[in-house]
N, C-alpha and C positions, 0 to 999 in steps of 0.2 A: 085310320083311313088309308086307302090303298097312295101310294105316291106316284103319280103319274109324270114320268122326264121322259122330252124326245134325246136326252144326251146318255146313251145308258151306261156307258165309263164311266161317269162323273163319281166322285169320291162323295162319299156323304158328309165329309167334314167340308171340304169347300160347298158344297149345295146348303146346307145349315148355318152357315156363315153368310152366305149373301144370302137365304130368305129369312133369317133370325137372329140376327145379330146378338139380339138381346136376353137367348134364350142357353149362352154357350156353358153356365154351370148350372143349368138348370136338367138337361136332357138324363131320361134313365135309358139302358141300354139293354137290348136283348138279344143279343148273337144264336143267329137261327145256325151255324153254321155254313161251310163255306161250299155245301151239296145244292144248294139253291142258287149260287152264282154265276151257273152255267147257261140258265134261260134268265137271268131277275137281274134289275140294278142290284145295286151295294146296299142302297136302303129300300126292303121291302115296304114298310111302310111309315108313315109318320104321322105322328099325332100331336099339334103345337098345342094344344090346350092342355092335353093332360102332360104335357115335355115330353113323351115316350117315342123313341124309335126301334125300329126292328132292322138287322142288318143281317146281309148275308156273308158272316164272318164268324168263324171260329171264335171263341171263347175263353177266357182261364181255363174251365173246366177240358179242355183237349191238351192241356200241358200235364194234366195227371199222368203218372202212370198205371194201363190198365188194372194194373192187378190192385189198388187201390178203390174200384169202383168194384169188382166182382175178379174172384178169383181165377184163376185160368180153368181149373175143370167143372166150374159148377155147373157149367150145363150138362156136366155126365152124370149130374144124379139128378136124380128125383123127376117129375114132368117139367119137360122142356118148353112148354108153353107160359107155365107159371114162373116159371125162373127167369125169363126171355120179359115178364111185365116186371117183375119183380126189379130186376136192371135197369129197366126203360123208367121206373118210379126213382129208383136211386139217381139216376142222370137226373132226373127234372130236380130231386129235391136239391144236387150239389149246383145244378144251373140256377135257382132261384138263387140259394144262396151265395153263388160269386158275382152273381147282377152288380154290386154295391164295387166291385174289383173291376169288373169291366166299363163300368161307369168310368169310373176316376180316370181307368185308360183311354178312354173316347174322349172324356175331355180334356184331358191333356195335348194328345193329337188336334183337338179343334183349336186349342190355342194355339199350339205350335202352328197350323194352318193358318191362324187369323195374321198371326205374325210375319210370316214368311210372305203371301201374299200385300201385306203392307207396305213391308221392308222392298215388294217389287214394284207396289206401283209410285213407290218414293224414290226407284234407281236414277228416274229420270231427272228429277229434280236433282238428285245430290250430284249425277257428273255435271249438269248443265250448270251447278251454281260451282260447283270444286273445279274446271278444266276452263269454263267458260265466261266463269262471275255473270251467269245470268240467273234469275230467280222463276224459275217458270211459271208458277203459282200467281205474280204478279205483272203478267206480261197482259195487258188487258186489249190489244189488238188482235180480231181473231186468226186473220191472213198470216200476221207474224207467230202468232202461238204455233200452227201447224209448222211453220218451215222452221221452229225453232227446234223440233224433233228429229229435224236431220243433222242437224250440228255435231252428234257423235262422229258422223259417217265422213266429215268435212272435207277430210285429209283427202281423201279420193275424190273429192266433189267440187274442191274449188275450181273456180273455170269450168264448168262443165257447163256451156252455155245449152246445148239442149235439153238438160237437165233441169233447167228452169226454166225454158221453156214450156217442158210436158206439165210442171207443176202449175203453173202460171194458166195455164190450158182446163187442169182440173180444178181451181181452185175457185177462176171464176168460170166455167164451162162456157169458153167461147176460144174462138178463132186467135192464136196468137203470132202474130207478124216480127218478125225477124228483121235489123238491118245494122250493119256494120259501118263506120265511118268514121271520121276524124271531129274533134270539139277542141273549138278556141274562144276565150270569152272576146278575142278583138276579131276583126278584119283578117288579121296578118296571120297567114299559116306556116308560118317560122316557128312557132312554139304551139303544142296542140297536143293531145292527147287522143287515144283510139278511145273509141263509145260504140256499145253495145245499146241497140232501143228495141225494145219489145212492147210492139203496140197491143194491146186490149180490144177488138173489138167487138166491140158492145153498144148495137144501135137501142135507137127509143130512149134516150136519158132526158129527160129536163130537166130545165139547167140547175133546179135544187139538190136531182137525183145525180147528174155529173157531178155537182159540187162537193157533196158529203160524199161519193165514191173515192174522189179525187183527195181529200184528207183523209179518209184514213186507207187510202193508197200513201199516203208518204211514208211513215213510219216502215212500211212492207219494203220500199227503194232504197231505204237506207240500208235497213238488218240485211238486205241483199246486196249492198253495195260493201257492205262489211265484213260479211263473214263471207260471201258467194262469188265475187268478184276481183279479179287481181288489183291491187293498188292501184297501177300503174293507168287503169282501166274505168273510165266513168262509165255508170249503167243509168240508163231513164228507162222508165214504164211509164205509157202514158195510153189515154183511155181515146178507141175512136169510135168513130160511127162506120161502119161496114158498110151501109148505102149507098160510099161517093159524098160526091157533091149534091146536096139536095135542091128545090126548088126554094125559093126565098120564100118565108115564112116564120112567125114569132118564135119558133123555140130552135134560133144558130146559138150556138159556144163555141166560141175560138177557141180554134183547135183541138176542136172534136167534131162537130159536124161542117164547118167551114173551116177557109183560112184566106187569108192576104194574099196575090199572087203578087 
């Protein structure tokens, strides 16, 4: 059957890997040559049932040398038209028979491809667990899974307060509020520390829907408070209502849609 891909780059060993996992020594191989790759993907066409693919790739059979397939002058004797099928029969019969050579090299290539692609989507995982002792695989918070994708880049990133801002923006696609200030757990501003707070604004939560927001927002304030934040520097994230102050009514949460004046 014809193989129909909007990607027409795509290599036919990564395409045969993500649609057939299962099929990588099984495939027979037919190298149309690489005169069709000018208009055609890589693989002309593909057939999962019978394993057979067609590719626009050269062959064993082109590492000959000419003179091995038909001599340099034979077309100076005899009719040129019979000499010329004559060659064209000889190519097909040494192309059938190096099928079984180009085989073994396709799939070879499809391992090395299934490999190499492995080995990258595993990159992340081995610096996050070798640089970071984090296991990414086990990270079952979804907000934390994504920002823990930037932790390569850290170096440059810590303290980047607009930076998790725009994140914090996209993650939950709402309005995120900024504000700088001092935090003490007493009265006395003798001893204090600067606080960065990045409010959430996210109206319409009842208070079950604030509630379950609001845990598994912590695990996200810490990993942010940890790797994203300067020591010296407490961060809160905290969830509001964008509204104001509403009309009284059964569905207030302190400090999110009200608060104590």
């Amino acid at each position: 059957m014809k193989f129909d891909i909007k990607i027409p780059e795509i290599g036919a060993e990564m395409m045969l890997n993500y649609l057939y996992p299962e099929l990588e020594e099984l495939w027979i191989v037919r190298n149309e040559g690489t005169f069709y790759r000018n208009y055609n993907n890589d693989a002309l066409s593909v057939n999962p049932d019978r394993q057979e693919i067609s590719l626009a790739r050269d062959g064993f059979l082109k590492l000959l040398p000419q003179g091995v397939i038909s001599p340099a002058d034979e077309l100076q004797k005899g009719d040129k038209k019979e000499k010329i099928k004559e060659i064209e029969r000889r190519k097909k019969i040494l192309k059938e028979a190096f099928i079984p050579i180009d085989t073994f090299i396709f799939r070879r290539k499809l391992k090395a491809e299934r490999e190499i692609s492995e080995l990258l989507n595993d990159k992340l995982d081995y610096i996050l667990q070798t640089y970071f002792g984090i296991k990414y695989r086990e990270i079952e918070n979804p907000y934390v899974k994504e920002w823990a994708t930037l932790l390569p880049y850290i170096r440059n990133r810590r303290g980047d307060y607009n930076l998790i801002k725009n994140v914090l923006k996209s993650q939950f696609e709402c309005r995120v509020d900024v504000y700088a200030g001092r935090y003490s757990r007493s009265d006395s501003t003798k001893k204090w520390l600067p606080v960065i707070r990045y409010d959430l604004m996210i109206g319409g939560l009842k208070n079950e829907e604030f509630n379950k927001l609001s845990e598994n927002l912590q695990p996200l304030r810490d990993f942010i408070s940890e790797w994203f934040i300067p020591a010296e520097m407490r961060c809160e994230i905290l969830i509001k209502d964008h509204r104001g102050t509403p009309v009284l009514n059964n569905n207030l949460t302190l400090d999110y849609n009200t608060r104590i004046i």
